[in-house]
C-alpha positions as CSV (number, residue, x, y, z in Angstrom):
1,X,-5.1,5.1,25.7
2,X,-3.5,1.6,25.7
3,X,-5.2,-1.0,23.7
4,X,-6.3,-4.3,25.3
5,X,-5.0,-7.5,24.2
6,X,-8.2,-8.6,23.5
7,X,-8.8,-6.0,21.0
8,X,-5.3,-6.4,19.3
9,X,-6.3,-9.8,19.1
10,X,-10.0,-9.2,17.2
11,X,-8.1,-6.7,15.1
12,X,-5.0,-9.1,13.8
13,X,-8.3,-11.5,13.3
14,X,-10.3,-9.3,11.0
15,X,-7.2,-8.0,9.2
16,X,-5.9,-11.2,8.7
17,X,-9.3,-12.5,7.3
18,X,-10.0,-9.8,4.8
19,X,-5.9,-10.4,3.4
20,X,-6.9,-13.9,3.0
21,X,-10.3,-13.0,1.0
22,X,-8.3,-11.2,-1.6
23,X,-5.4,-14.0,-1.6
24,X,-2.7,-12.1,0.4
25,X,-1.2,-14.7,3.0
26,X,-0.7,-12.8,6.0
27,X,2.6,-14.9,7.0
28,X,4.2,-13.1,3.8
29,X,4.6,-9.8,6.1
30,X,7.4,-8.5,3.2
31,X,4.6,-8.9,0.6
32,X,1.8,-7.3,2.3
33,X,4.3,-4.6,3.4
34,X,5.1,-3.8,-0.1
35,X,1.6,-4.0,-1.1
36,X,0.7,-1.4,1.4
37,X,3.5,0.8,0.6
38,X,2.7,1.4,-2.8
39,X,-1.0,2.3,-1.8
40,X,0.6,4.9,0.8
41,X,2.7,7.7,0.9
42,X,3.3,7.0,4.6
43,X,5.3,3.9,4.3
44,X,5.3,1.4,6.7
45,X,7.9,-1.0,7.7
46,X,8.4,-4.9,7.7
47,X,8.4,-4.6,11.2
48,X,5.5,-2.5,11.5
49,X,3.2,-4.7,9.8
50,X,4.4,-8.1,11.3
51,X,3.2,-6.1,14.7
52,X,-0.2,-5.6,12.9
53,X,-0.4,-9.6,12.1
54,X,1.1,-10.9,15.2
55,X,-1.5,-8.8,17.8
56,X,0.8,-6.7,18.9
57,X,-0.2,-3.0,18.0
58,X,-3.1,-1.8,15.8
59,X,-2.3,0.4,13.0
60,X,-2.8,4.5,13.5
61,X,-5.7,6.0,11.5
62,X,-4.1,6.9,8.1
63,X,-2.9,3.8,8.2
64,X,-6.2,2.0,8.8
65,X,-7.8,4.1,6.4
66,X,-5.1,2.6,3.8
67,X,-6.1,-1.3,5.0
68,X,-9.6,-0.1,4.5
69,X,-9.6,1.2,0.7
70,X,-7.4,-1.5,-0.1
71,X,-8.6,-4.1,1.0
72,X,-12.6,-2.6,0.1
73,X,-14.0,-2.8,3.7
74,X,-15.1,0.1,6.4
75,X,-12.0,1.3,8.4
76,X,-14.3,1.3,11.4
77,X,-15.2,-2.2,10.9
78,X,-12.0,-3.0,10.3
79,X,-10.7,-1.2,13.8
80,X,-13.1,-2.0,16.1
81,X,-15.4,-4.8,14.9
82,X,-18.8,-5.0,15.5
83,X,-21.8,-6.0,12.8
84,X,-20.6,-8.6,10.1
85,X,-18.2,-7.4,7.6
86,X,-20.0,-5.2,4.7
87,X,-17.4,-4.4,1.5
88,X,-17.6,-0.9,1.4
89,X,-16.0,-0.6,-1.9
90,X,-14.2,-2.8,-4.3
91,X,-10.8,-2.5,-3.4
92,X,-9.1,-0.5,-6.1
93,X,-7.7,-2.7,-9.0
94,X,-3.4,-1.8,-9.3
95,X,-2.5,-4.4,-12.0
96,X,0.8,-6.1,-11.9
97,X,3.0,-3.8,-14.6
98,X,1.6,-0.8,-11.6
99,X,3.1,-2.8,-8.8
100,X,6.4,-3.2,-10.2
101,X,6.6,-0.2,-12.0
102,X,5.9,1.5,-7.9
103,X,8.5,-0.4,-6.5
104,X,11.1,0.2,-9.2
105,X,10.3,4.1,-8.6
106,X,10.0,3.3,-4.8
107,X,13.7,2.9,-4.5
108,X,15.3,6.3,-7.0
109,X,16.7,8.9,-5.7
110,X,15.4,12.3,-5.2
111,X,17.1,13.3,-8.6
112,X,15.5,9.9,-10.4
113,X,12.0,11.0,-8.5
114,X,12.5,14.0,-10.2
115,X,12.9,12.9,-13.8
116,X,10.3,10.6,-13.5
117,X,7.2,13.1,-12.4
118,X,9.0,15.9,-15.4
119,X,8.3,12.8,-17.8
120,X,4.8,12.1,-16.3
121,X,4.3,15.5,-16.9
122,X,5.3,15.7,-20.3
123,X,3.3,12.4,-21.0
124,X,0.0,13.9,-19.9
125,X,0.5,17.0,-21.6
126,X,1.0,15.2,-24.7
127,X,-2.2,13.3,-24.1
128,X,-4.1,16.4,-23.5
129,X,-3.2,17.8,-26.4
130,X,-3.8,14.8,-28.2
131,X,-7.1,14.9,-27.4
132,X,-8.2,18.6,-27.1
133,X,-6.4,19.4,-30.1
């Protein structure tokens, strides 16, 4: 079912809104791109999003369930409007050293991918035995 203008419109509103309450400008479209991507396994393009912020589509459901943990409101809210916004969650807190540490890993190889989750891995282990003994 094709989406009316009007509801692209209200949607590109509402997202556009919530971005602004957690000080993401919504005419950085790389930004919020990479912020999104690194919240998602099901990465979205530059392109994609600017449709998002410009009215021209509204997102598919994974992806508006994404927007909606992120950015700590109700995916339906955030879809289809309706009563005043209610948070329905902080949005999770991904510090800085996260972020970058993400996109560095973001861009590896499947080899480098690799290595990285083995020293994870080994990392956690270590911890676990750290702790348990």
């Amino acid at each position: 079912m094709k989406t009316s203008q009007l509801e692209r419109d209200q949607f590109t509103e509402r997202l556009c809104s919530v971005l602004e309450q957690h000080q993401y400008d919504p005419k950085k479209v790389t930004n919020i791109a990479r912020e999104f991507n690194v919240r998602s396994p099901d990465k979205v393009t530059i392109h994609g999003v600017r449709k998002w912020l410009k009215a021209e589509s509204i997102p598919a459901q994974g992806h508006l369930r994404v927007l909606s943990d992120w950015l700590g409101v109700d995916a339906a809210w955030l879809r289809f409007g309706g009563k005043e916004e209610q948070p329905k969650a902080k949005p999770s807190p991904i510090n800085k050293t996260v972020l970058l540490i993400a996109a560095e890993i973001d861009g590896l190889p499947a080899e480098g991918l690799a290595a990285v989750r083995a020293v994870i891995r080994a990392i956690k282990t270590a911890s676990m035995e750290a702790v348990h003994g």
